[in-house]
Each structure stands twice: as C-alpha cells, then as structure tokens.
NUBALUM-287798 format. One line per 4 residues: number of its first residue (from 1); their letters; for each residue x, y, z of C-alpha. Coordinates in steps of 0.1 Angstrom, whole numbers, plus 5000, padded with zeros to 4 digits. Each point is the difference from the previous one (the first is absolute). Layout:
NUM) A) X:Y:Z; ...
***
This chain:
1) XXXX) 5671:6569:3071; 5004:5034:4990; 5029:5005:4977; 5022:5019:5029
5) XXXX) 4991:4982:5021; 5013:4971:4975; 5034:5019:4993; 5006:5007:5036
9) XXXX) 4997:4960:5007; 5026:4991:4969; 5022:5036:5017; 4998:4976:5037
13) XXXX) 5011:4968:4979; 5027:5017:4978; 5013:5010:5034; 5000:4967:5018
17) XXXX) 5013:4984:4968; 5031:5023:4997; 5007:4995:5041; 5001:4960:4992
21) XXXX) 5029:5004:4975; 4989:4978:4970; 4967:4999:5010; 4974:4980:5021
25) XXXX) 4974:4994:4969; 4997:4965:4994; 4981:4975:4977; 4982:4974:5012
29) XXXX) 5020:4975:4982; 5025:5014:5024; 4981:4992:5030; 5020:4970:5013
33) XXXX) 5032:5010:4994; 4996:5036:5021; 4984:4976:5028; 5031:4982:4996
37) XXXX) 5023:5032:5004; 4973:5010:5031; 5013:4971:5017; 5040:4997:4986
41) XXXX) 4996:4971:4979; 5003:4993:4968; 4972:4990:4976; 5008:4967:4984
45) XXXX) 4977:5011:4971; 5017:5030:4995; 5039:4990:4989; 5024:5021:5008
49) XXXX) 5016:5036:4981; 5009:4993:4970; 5038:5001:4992; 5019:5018:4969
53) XXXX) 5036:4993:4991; 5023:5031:5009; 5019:5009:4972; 5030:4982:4991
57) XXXX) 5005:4988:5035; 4984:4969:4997; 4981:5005:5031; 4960:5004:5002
61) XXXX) 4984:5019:5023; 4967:5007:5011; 4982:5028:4975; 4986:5015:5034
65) XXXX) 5033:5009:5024; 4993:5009:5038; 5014:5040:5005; 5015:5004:5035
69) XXXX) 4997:5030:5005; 4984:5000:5033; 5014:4984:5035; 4998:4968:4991
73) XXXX) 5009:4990:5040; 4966:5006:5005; 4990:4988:4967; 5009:4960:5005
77) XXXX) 4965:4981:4990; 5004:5028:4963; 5033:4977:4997; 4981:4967:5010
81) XXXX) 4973:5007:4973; 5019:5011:4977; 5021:4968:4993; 4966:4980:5004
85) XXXX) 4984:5018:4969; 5033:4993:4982; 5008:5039:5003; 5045:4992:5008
89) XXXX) 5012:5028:4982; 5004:5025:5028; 5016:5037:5001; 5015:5017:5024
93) XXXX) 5026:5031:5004; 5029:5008:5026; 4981:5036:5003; 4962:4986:5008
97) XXXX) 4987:5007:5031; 5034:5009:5016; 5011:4962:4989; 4972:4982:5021
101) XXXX) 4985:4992:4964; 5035:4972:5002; 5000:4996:5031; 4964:4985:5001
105) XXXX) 5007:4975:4966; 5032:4990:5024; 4975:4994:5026; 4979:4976:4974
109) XXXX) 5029:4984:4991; 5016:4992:5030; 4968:4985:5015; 4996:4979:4965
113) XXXX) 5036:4997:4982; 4986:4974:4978; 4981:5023:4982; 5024:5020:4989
117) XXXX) 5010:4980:4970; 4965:5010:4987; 4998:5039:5000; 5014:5020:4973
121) XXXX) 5023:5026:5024; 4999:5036:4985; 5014:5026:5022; 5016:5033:4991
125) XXXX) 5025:5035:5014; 5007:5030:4983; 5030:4999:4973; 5029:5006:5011
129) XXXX) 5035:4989:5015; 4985:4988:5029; 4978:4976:4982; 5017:4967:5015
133) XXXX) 5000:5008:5035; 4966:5007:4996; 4991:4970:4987; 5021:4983:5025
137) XXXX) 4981:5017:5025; 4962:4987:4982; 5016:4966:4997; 5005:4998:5039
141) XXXX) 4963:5017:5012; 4979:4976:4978; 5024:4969:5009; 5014:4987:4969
145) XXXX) 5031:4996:4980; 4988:5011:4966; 4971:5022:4984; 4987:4990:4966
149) XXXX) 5000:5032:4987; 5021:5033:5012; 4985:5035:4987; 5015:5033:5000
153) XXXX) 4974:5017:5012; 4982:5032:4985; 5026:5009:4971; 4988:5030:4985
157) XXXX) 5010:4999:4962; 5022:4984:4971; 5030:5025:5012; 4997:4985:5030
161) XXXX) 4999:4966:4987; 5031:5005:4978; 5020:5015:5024; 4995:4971:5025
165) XXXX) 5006:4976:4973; 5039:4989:5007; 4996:4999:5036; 4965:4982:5000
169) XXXX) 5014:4973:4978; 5032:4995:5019; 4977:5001:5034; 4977:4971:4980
173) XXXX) 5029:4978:4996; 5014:5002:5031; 4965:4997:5020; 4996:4973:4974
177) XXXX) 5032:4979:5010; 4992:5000:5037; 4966:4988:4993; 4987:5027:5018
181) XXXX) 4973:5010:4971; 4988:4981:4969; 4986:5029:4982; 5004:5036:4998
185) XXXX) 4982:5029:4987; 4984:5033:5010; 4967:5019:5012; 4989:5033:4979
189) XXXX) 4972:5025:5009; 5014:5023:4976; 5003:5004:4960; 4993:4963:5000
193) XXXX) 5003:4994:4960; 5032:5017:4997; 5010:4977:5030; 4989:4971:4983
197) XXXX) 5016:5011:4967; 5034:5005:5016; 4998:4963:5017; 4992:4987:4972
201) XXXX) 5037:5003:4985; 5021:4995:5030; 4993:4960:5002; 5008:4988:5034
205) XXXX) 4965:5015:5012; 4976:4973:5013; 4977:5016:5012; 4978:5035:5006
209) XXXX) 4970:5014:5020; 4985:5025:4985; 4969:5021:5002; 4979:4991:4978
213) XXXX) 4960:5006:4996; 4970:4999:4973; 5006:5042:4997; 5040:4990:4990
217) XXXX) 4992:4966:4981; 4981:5022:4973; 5030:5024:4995; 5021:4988:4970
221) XXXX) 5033:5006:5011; 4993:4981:5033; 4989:4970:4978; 5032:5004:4977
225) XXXX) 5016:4997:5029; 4984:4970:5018; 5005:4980:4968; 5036:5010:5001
229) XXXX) 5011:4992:5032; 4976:4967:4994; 5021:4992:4968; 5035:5002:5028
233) XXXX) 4985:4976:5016; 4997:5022:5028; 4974:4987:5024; 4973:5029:5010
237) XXXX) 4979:5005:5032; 4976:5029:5000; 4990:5020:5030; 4976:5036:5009
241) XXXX) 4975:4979:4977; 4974:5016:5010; 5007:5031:4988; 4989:5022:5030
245) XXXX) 4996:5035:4999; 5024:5028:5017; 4968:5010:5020; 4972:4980:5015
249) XXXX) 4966:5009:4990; 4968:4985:4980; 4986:5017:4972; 4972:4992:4971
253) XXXX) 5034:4978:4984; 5006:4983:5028; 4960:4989:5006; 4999:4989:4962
257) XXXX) 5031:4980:4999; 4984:4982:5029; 4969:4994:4983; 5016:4984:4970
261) XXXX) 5017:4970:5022; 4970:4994:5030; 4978:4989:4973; 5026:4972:4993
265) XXXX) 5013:4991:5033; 5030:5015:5006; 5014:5035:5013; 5018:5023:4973
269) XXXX) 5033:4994:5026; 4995:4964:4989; 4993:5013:4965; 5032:5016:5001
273) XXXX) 5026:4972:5010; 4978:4974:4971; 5015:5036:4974; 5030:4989:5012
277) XXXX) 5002:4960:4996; 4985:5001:4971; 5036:5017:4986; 5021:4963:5000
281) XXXX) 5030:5018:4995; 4995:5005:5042; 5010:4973:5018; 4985:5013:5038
285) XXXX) 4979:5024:5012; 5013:5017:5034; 4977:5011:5026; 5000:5013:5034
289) XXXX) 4975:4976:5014; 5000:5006:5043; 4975:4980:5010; 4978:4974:4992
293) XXXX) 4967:5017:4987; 5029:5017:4970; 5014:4967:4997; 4968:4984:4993
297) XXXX) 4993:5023:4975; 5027:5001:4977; 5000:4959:5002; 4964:5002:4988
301) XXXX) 5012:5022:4971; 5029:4977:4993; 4979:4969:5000; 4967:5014:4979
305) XXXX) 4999:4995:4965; 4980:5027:4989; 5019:5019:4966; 4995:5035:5000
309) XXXX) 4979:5012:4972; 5002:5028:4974; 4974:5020:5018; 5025:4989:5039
313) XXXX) 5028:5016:4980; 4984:5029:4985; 4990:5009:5037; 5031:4998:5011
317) XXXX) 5017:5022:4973; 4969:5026:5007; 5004:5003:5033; 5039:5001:4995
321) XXXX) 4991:5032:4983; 4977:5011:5022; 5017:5001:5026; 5040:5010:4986
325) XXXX) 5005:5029:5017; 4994:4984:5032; 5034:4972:4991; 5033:5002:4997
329) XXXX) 5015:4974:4970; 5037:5006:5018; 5014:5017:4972; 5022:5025:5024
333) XXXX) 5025:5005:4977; 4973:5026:4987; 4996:5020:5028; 5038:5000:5012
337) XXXX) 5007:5015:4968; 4973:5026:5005; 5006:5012:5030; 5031:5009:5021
341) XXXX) 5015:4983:5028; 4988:4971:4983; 4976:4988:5033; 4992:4964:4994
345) XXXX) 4961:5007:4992; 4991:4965:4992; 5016:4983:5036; 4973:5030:5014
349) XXXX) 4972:4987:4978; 5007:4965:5010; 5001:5010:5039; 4964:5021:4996
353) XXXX) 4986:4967:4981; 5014:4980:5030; 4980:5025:5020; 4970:5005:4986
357) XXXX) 4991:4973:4975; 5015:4971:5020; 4992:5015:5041; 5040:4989:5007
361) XXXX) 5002:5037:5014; 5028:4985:5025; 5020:4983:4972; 4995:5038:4977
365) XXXX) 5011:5021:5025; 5035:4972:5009; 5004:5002:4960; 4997:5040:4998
369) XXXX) 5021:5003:5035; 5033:4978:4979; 5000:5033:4973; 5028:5019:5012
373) XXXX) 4992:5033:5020; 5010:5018:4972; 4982:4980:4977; 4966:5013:5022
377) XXXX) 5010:5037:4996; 5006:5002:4966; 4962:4985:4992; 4990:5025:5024
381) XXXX) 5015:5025:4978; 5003:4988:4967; 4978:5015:4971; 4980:4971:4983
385) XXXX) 4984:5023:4973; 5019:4987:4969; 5003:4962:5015; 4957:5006:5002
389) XXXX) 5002:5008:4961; 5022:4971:4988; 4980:4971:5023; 4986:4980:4976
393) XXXX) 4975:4992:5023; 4992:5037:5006; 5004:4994:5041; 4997:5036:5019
397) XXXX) 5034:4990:5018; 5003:5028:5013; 4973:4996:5023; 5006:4961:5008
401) XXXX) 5031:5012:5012; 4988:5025:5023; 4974:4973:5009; 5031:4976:5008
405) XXXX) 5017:5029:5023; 4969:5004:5019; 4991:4961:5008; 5036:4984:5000
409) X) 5025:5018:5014
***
C-alpha cells in the first residue's frame, strides 16, 4: 500500500472512530465482553465499573457516570445496560433536551422503581431564585422523591460562586431537611480552577462537575486547584474529557495521535478518559454515552488495565500543543475583559464543539438559540482583535465566531 493511500485509510478510520464517541477499536482480550454489550448482557468475566468514594460524602460511585444529555425516552436499553455494567451514577439537567433527558430516567424508573436505590441521581438548573421549583419540577419528570446530588448548573466564575454563597447554603439546608437532595454542588464550563479554588473555602460544597481534560490536567494552576478542592473533601466529576476542538477537521496531528494508540488497542478517545482516571483525586468520569456502541466503548476503557506510558502521555501533551489554537481551555474571563459587551465567547465555543466535533448540531443550535437576542447581536458586532491577542491558546476568535453566526443561528 502506497503511503496515501495508507494515510487516507487511517483519515476513513480517524473519522469513523470520532462518529462512535469513545471509539469502536477494540482488543481482542475484549472480544467477549463487546459480544456481550452486542447482545445487552453482561460478561460475567468482565466485573463491573469500578467505583471511587465521592469526597466526603461517604458515597462511591461508579468512576464512569452515564451523561444524559440526549432523549433518553428513546434511550431506555442505554439505561438498562448501564446499571448492568455497574455504570449507576447517572446525569441529567432540567434544560436537556427540552426536559425529555428526565422525563425518560422517570420513564426507567417507573417501569423498575426498585432500581432506584442503586443509581447515583445527578441532575442540575441554572443558579438562581428559582432553583427549588426547578428541582421540584426534575423530581416529578424522572419519578422520585430525592436526587443524590443537585448542581447549579454552568456557573461561570468564583464571583459568581461567592455571590451565591448565602443563599446556596440556606437553599442546601432547607432542600436538605425535606429530604429532597442529599448532596449539592455545581457544574462549571468556565475558569474552572478559580471555581474550584473558591469552593474549596466555602465548606458545605459536596460536590462539582467540571471540565476537565489531559490539555487542562497539565496546566499547574488547574492541578493546584484539583488538589484543593480534593483536600475540602469536595467530591469531583470531570466532563468535555475529550478535549474536542472548536472546529471539526483531521490534520497530520490528528493522524499521529491515532497512530500512537491503534498499535496498543485502544482509540486516543479512550486514551483520553484512562488521562483522566489515572488523576485519583477524580472520583467519576461524565460522559454523554446515547447509545450502545458509545456505551460499549467507554465500559471497555473503564474495565482495561492498560497504564498509559511516558511515550501515551508525551503524545498527548504534543498533540495538545499541536492542535491549541483549535481549543478553548474556558478561561472567558480573558476575553470578557478584552472585549466590549463582554459576549460570552466560551458558551459559543462550547456550542461550535457541540457542532462540529460531537455532530449534536440539533443540541448546538438549542444551546446557541437560549443566548439572549442581544447576546447574538453584540457577537455579530463585537471586535475580537485584542481578546485574539490575550488567548492563551492563540484561537482566531474572531473567525470562530463568525463561523458560529453563520451555522447556528
């Protein structure tokens, strides 16, 4: 085989890889338990996800948690599986899929209300005053009288975070009391360490989803931060660990990175969620797993004992640099400094990586359609020129945001 022709096939694979989520590659070793997951049964060989405690809340969860982001009505044998391969922790928000995310774990539960006891309940709604009617609301479309854990969801820095501080713990205690939650906590896609940092001191946090990845897990400040919030006995759940790109597209990086991992068995999506167990100050893993094949996948990943190697880690901190300009770390306290109007550039990024990275173009353009009007017309308008110098990831914003104008509104 010619080597074009031998690029072009590893292009096609890189391609049908990224479509199946974590991946499809698997070992042979592997063999019986992906026949198993073929036919929705476990393998008795294989065990089931292994479990980490979660924080200080005495509770252990499994280090793989099932993302709901998806309508989940449709999505009932994902649920079935799931709790087979030991996968309870599952997550959920009042905004997913128009609340059909809920309503289909409600259909679960009230087809198998036994089960319930077993799943780790994570669901979330924006911050605010209306946070308890809200969750009243979740607690009535997924049938049951209590969640285990109760984010406020996508808080956007440490101001935030202190400002909310009074009223979340009040909220806690009452919630609390009724028996309505056990835990509470937050979600952050957005200047995550100083997030962490800030939790760290108020004490009543239990919990906090966060995105985390192998680019952010090299970045000191990120790890300062992990260890505090770890050291609060805060427990930690990581999400966007893949570490997608703002804009889809394979290039030499991309065909490299691949051919590090094939050799060994796995994908570099697998590669990527093994970055993230191997940091045991994360207690789960979150992903967005829709149907079976992804399922499968990131069970395989959970379940394989293979260590990542110097040379595995030094691939992925190369192509992290490779390919920089193409991510956005959520530091969008950065760019609302730099540029006026203060758009929210980073709740853009994440709706183009929805888009293009992920092929959840519906769930992009519902995200990007929830930015006020006026939100729209100021990116429309805004000048990105000085935001574009002070990106430490060197990202042409300007022209991702144009890009996110053209294909999402």
């Amino acid at each position: 085989m010619s080597s074009s022709s031998n690029d072009l096939s590893r292009r096609d694979f890189l391609k049908t890889a990224a479509a199946c989520g974590a991946g499809a590659l698997l070992t042979a070793g592997q063999a019986a338990v992906a026949k198993a997951a073929a036919t929705s049964q476990p393998a008795e060989a294989s065990g089931a996800v292994p479990r980490r405690p979660f924080g200080k809340t005495g509770a252990n969860v499994s280090m793989l948690a099932l993302g709901g982001i998806f309508d989940s009505t449709a999505n009932q044998a994902v649920l079935t599986q799931s709790l087979k391969w030991g996968i309870d922790y599952w997550d959920t928000a009042a905004s997913y899929t128009g609340g059909k995310s809920e309503l289909g774990i409600g259909m679960f539960l009230g087809a198998n209300p036994a089960e319930r006891k077993k799943i780790f309940l994570v669901t979330k709604c924006h911050n605010g005053p209306e946070m308890a009617s809200s969750l009243d609301t979740s607690l009535e479309r997924m049938k049951t009288d209590y969640v285990d854990m109760f984010f406020a969801h996508g808080v956007e820095g440490a101001a935030e975070i202190n400002q909310s501080a009074e009223a979340w713990k009040a909220l806690v205690a009452k919630l609390k009391a009724a028996k309505k939650i056990r835990f509470f906590g937050f979600s952050t896609h957005s200047n995550m360490a100083a997030c962490l940092q800030a939790a760290s001191k108020l004490g009543f946090i239990d919990g906090i989803m966060f995105a985390c990845n192998y680019r952010l897990l090299n970045n000191g400040e990120m790890k300062a931060a992990i260890e505090a919030a770890s050291k609060a006995g805060i427990g930690l759940t990581a999400m966007k660990t893949q570490a997608k790109k703002s804009r889809s597209g394979q290039n030499d990086a991309d065909i490299q990175l691949l051919d590090q991992f094939t050799k060994k068995g796995f994908t570099p999506a697998q590669a990527a969620v093994k970055a993230i167990w191997e940091d045991k100050h994360i207690a789960s893993l979150c992903s967005a797993m829709y149907n079976l094949p992804v399922l499968q996948s990131n069970y395989l990943a959970a379940l394989d004992k293979t260590q990542l190697s110097s040379a595995d880690r030094r691939a992925l901190e190369q192509y992290a640099q490779a390919s920089g300009a193409e991510y956005c770390a959520g530091c969008d306290a950065i760019c609302r400094r730099a540029v006026a109007g203060a758009p929210p550039i980073a709740d853009v990024m994440r709706c183009l990586m929805y888009r293009d990275e992920y092929g959840m173009a519906d769930y992009a353009r519902e995200q990007f359609a929830a930015l006020p009007a006026e939100v729209r017309t100021a990116l429309a308008r805004a000048d990105y020129s000085a935001a574009e110098r002070r990106c430490p990831q060197r990202m042409a914003i300007g022209e991702l945001m144009k890009h996110a104008l053209d294909t999402l509104a």
